[in-house]
C-alpha positions, 0 to 999 in steps of 0.5 A: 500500500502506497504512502498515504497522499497528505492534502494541504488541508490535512497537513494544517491538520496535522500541525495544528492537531486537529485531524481525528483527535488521535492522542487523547482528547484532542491534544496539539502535535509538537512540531518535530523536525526528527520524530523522536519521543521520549518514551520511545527508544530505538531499542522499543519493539515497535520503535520503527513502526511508530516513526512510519506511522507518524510520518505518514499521518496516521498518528500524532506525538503530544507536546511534551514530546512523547508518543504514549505507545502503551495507552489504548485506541479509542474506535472513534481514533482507530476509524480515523486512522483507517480512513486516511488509508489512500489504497484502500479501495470503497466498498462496491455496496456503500453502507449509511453511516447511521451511527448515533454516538459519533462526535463531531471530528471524528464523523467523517472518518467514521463515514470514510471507514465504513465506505473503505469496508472497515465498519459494517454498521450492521453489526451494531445497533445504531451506535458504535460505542465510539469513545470505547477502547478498541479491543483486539477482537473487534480489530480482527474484525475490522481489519479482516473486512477491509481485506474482503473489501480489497480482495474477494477472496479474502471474503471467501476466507472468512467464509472458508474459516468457519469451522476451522481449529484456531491455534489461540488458547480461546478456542480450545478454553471456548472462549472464542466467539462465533463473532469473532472466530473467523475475523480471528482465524484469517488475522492469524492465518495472514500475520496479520494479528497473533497470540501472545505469550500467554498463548491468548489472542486477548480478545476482550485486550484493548489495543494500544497506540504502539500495535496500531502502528504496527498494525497499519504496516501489517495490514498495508503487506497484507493487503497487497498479497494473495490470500493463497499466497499464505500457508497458515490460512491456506491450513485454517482455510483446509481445516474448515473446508475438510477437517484436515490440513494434510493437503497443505502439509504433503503431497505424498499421500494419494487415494489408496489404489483398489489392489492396496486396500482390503474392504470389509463386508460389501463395500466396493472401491466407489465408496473409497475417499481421499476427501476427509470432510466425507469422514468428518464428524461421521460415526466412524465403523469401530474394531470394539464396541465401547464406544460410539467415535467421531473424527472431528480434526486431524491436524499433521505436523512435519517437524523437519521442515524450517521454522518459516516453513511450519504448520500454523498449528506447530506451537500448539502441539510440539515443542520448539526444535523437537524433531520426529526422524526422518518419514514421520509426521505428528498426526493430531485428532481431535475424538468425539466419544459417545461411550456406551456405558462404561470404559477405560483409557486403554479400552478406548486405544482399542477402537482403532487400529491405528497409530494414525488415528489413536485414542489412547493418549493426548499430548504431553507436550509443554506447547499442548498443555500451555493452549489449556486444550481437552486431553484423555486426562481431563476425563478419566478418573481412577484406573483410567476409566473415563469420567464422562459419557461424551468426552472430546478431547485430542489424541496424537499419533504418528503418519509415516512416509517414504517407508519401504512398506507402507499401509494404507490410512484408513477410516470407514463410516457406518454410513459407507464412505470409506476414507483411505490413502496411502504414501504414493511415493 
């Protein structure tokens, strides 16, 4: 995204302080020659972010020569800074701004945010709660609606994303949305936005003046890339869609050729699969009968792979440099068990006769646990009986490849389908 094109009208405004009320209240800007703040070192994270945004316009410094980077963003601020972004093209189907609560600098930025796709008034009630902190789920949102606007298929995304797994603690804890989740997933998938140390994408956080500046940088890169062009949302993209990543992650695996799979009682090889979602969240056909079983996600990792190159999902589940040998992918499924009336930990390993696809155990890793995700463990008691009729939880197991003999990777349905695939190497 080209610099942002300053009028001489809004360049008055900008040293006389009064574009969009950017620092709190609507403080006057210091005239700076060199913008440098006082409570902006060279050494601050977004000390570089913070300078190109000031230059260009989007944010303002206060006259005691500081910046405040921690303090937050206010919506009325945010749709300001938004409109002013000169690439951002307008929405084909204009949306009236009808909103209420807006104060009187900020109404034209507010109408311009809208037309640019950032705002859908739609989605709110007449009023946008404008002097609100903006919090970082409604970021997402925002940020990921300028995107459908720019490119169509970055709507499609968000439609895509819907029942995708998200790698933020939120989703796995439930406490993600169903408002957020997509505008979560796609601000995840593209760099745009991500978790935080504490593993949380902190929806309900507010957004401060610093990861605004830094925001405005990610979103101009973005917003001139191609959705495919993104391996992380190309995986939540094929997680939704299918329930898997695995054609994200490998081409190796093919449909198991008629000679290479042995069915069992009278299914015939037109019911064979290589399309996952026809298995997803399907009863799936059992070798004991404890238990009722559905696959819900099946997640692959390649560990060998460098760090630029990893599944989205790798900080979830594996640990930082921990590497399978050579031919193994982590193979991560998340079970829905409805047990028939009562079994233990070892009984439910039993259900599948697979290393792929095993019920056993969860994972044990640091990353796994620090996600708060459900694990066996969350629902067996004493002798590892589960606890609970209907548990969901994830399992991991192993996918091997390029292995002199190799068996096909099989799921059959109680309705018929049969998924099955095999290394085609």
């Amino acid at each position: 995204m080209k610099k942002m094109i300053v009028t001489g009208l809004t360049t008055l405004a900008l040293l006389t302080g009064i574009v969009g009320g950017i620092g709190a209240g609507n403080s006057v800007e210091a005239a700076q020659t060199a913008i440098k703040f006082k409570d902006v070192p060279a050494t601050h994270w977004a000390a570089t972010a913070i300078n190109s945004a000031v230059e260009q316009g989007y944010l303002k410094g206060y006259t005691d020569g500081t910046f405040k980077p921690s303090s937050p963003i206010t919506k009325a601020e945010m749709a300001s800074i938004l409109s002013r972004l000169s690439d951002q093209p307008n929405n084909l189907n204009p949306v009236t701004n009808n909103f209420t609560d807006i104060p009187e600098w900020a109404k034209s930025g507010v109408s311009s945010a809208i037309k640019k796709g950032f705002i859908n008034p739609a989605n709110y009630k007449g009023k946008l709660d404008a002097k609100a902190s903006l919090k970082r789920g409604e970021m997402a949102v925002w940020l990921t609606q300028g995107l459908a606007t720019v490119d169509s298929d970055y709507k499609q995304a968000l439609d895509d994303v819907q029942n995708t797994v998200v790698p933020a603690k939120e989703y796995f804890t439930g406490n993600l949305t169903a408002s957020d989740k997509n505008a979560v997933a796609v601000a995840m998938g593209t760099g745009l936005m991500s978790v935080g140390s504490d593993k949380q994408f902190g929806i309900d956080r507010t957004t401060t003046r610093a990861e605004v500046a830094v925001l405005i940088a990610r979103y101009s890169n973005v917003a001139k890339t191609k959705p495919a062009d993104f391996k992380g949302l190309n995986e939540l993209r094929q997680v939704g869609l299918t329930g898997t990543n695995l054609n994200v992650i490998t081409s190796v695996f093919k449909k198991t050729a008629e000679n290479q799979i042995s069915l069992k009682g009278n299914r015939k090889y037109e019911d064979v699969t290589e399309d996952f979602s026809l298995v997803r969240n399907k009863e799936i056909a059992t070798d004991r009968n404890y238990a009722d079983l559905k696959v819900l996600n099946w997640i692959i990792i390649d560990t060998s792979v460098t760090k630029d190159e990893r599944s989205i999902y790798y900080p979830v589940f594996v640990d930082e440099g921990f590497k399978l040998p050579e031919g193994t992918y982590y193979s991560f499924t998340e079970f829905s068990l409805n047990i028939k009336s009562t079994m233990n930990q070892l009984q439910a390993g039993s259900l599948l006769n697979s290393v792929t696809f095993d019920p056993l155990t969860s994972p044990h890793t640091k990353a796994f646990l620090s996600y708060a995700a459900p694990k066996i463990g969350d629902y067996t008691g004493n002798k590892g009986v589960f606890v609970a009729e209907n548990p969901i939880y994830w399992a991991n197991g192993l996918l091997h490849f390029n292995r002199q003999v190799t068996r096909a990777i099989t799921l059959e349905t109680k309705e018929g389908a049969v998924f099955s695939i095999i290394d085609s190497k």
